[in-house]
N, C-alpha and C positions, 0 to 999 in steps of 0.2 A: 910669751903665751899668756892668754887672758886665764882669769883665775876658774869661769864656768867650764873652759876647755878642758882645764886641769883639772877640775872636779869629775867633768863625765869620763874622762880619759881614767881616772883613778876608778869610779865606779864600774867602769866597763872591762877593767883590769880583773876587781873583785869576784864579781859575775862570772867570769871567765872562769878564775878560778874556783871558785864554789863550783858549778858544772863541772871541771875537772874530778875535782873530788866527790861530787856526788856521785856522778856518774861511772867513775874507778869503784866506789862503791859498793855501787848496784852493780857490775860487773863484777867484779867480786865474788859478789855473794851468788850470783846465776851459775859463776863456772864451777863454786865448793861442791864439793859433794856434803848431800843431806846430809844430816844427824839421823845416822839409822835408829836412834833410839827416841822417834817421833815417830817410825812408822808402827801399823796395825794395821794388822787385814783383817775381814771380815767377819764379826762373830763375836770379836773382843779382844782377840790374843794380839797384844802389842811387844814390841820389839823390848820396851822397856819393860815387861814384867820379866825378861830375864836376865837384865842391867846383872853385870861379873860373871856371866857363864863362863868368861874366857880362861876366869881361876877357878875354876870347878875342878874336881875330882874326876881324871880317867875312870871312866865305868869297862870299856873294850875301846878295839878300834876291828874297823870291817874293810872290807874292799867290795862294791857289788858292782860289775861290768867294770867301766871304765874310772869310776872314782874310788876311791880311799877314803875314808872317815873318820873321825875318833870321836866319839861317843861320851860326852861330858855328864855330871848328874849334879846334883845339889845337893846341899847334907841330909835333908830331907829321906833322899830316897837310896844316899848313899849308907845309912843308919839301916834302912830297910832292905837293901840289899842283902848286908854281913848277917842279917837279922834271918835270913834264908829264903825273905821274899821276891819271887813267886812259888818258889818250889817247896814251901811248905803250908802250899793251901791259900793264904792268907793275901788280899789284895793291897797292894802301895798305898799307904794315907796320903790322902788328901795335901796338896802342898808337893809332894812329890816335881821333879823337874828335869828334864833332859834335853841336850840340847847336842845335834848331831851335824859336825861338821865335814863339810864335803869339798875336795879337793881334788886336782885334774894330777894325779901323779907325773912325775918324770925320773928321771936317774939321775944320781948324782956322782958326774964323771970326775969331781977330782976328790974321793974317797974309795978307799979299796971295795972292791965287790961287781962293780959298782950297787950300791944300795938304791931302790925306790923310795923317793921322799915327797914332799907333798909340794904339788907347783902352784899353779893360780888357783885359788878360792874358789868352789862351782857356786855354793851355797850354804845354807845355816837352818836345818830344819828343829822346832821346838816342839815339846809337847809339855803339859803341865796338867795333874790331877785335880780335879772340883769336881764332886760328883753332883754336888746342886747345879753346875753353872753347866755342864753336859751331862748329862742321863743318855743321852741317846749315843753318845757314842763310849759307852761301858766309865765312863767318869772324866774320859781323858779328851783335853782340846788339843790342837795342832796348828804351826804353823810353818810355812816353809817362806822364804826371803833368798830368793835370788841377788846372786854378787855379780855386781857389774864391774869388770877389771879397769875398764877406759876411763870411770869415773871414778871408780876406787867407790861405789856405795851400792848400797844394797835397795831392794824392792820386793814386794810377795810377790809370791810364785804365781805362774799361771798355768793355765791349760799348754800355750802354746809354747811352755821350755820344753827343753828335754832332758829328762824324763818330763814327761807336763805332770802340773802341779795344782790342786785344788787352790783357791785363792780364800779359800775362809777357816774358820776354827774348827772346822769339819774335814778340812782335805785328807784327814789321815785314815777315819773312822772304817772306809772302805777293805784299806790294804790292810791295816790290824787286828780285824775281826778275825785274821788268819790264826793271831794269837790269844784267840780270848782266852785258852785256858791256862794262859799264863798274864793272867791283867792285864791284856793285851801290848804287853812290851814284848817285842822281838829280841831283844841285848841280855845277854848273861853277864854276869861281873865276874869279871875274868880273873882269876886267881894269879896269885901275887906272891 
């Protein structure tokens, strides 16, 4: 074999595989699920301003229709809880954080009872206090981030889940006006 054959043959080897690799890639990286702590929906409330909700302190947990919840807080509001806040008047400072996980229940058949525990992920709804950054919805912003099982990652909510869901820093202002006169938190902290 002449030595240009053997050069193009070597370079066209290279090539080859470079494309192999880029291309795995970029493949790759299309089929990962996001980094849900890159998402932010509309308003400002980003996925990342509650980076470690997942080591948060139980505040309660709920069941409403078909989901199950537990109901995480931050020291912030966990200090203001024990502190007697809301029921003694006094509004959650600022910094305040909650973060309400919602879960498709099932049974679990090989434990006595059998007990209901928590199956796939529905979603993750947050709310965080700034009374400058929302005034209008009594100090507190919200957001909710739908779990997508198939992909294992998450995305804000919409109108068209179910329950359908505001898509901004505002989706909650509506339903929690029910609580204003408790600073507009629906959660008690559940004695212990």
């Amino acid at each position: 074999m002449d030595r240009k054959r053997v050069s193009r043959i070597g370079v066209a080897k290279g090539v080859v595989v470079f494309l192999v690799v880029f291309l795995g890639a970029l493949g790759a990286r299309a089929l990962s699920a996001p980094d849900k702590y890159s998402l932010k929906v509309p308003g400002g409330l980003a996925f990342a301003d509650f980076k470690g909700y997942e080591n948060w302190e139980l505040v309660s947990i709920s069941q409403n229709g078909k989901l199950m919840a537990a109901i995480l807080g931050n020291p912030t509001i966990i200090e203001a809880f024990r502190a007697g806040i809301p029921g003694n008047g006094k509004p959650f400072p600022d910094g305040s954080r909650m973060a309400k996980i919602h879960w498709i229940p099932k049974q679990n058949e090989s434990a006595p009872g059998p007990p209901t525990v928590p199956g796939t992920q529905h979603d993750v709804d947050f709310m965080v206090k700034d009374s400058k950054k929302y005034p209008e919805g009594g100090g507190w912003g919200y957001a909710t981030f739908a779990y997508e099982a198939a992909t294992d990652s998450f995305r804000p909510g919409t109108t068209a889940d179910k329950p359908p869901q505001g898509n901004d820093a505002k989706c909650g202002v509506a339903c929690h006006t029910k609580a204003k006169d408790s600073d507009f938190v629906f959660t008690r902290y559940a004695r212990r």
